[in-house]
N, C-alpha and C positions, 0 to 999 in steps of 0.2 A: 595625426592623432585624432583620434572621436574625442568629439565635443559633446558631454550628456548638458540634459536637465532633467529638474525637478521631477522624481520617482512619485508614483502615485502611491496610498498608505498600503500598506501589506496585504489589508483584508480586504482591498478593493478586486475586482475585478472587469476588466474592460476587454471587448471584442478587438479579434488584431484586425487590422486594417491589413494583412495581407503582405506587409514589409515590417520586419522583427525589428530591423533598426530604427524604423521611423517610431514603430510600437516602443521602443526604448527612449526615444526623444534622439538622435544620434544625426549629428548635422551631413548632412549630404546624404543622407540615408538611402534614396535611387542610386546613386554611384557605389554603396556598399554594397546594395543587393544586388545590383547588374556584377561586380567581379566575384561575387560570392558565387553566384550563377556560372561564371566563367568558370571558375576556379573548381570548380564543379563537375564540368564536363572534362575538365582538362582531367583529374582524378581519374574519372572514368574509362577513358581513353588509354591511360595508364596503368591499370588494372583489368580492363579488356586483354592490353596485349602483352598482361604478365612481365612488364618492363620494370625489375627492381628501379627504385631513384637512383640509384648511377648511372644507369642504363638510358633514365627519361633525361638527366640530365645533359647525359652527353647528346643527347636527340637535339635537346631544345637551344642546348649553347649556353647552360647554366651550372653549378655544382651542385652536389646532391642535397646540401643546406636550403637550396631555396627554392629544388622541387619537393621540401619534406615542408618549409614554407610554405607551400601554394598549397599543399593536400592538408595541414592543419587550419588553412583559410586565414593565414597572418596575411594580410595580402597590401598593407602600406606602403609596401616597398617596390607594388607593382600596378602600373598605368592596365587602363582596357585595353589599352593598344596594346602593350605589352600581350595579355591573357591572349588577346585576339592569334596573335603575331603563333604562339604556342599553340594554340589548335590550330592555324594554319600548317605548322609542320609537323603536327602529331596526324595530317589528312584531313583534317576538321574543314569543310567551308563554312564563313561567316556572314550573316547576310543583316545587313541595316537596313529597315524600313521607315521611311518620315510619313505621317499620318497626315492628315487636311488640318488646318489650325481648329482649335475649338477656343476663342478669343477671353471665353466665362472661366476657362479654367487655368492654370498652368498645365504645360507636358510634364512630361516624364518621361524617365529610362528603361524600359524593359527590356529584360533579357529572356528569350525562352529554351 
């Protein structure tokens, strides 16, 4: 489950930093927007090739409940690996790259 905090007051307005959840305060916020990402493309791929969800579900080895899950973006109930695992058999390749340390900052999760 997201973990908020403290909402800024209504009339404020602040720049997104680029990830909605973090912009929201929402704990793990690279891990929400790397599956959101996933889950994303996974959509896509599914609607490219005109696959009602019963159709995507039997592709992926899932019921049609939790590929209507993954395209509403509930997506708690699924690891990256998981997402990964699905666009590998929707033809997807998935490709991880680790960057040189930068020691001043923390990493981060990006998904493109």
């Amino acid at each position: 489950m997201m973990k908020k905090t403290k909402r800024p007051a209504e009339d404020s307005v602040t720049e997104s930093s680029g990830n909605v959840f973090a912009d929201l305060g929402i704990k793990d916020a690279d891990a929400y927007l790397a599956k959101s990402v996933l889950a994303i493309h996974i959509q896509r791929v599914i609607k490219k090739r005109h696959l009602t969800q019963d159709e995507a579900g039997q592709i992926l080895g899932i019921r049609q409940p939790k590929v209507s899950a993954i395209i509403k973006g509930r997506l708690d109930g699924f690891s990256t690996e998981r997402l990964f695992h699905f666009l590998n058999v929707l033809g997807c390749d998935v490709k991880i790259t680790i960057s040189r340390p930068h020691p001043q900052t923390a990493g981060q999760v990006m998904v493109m």
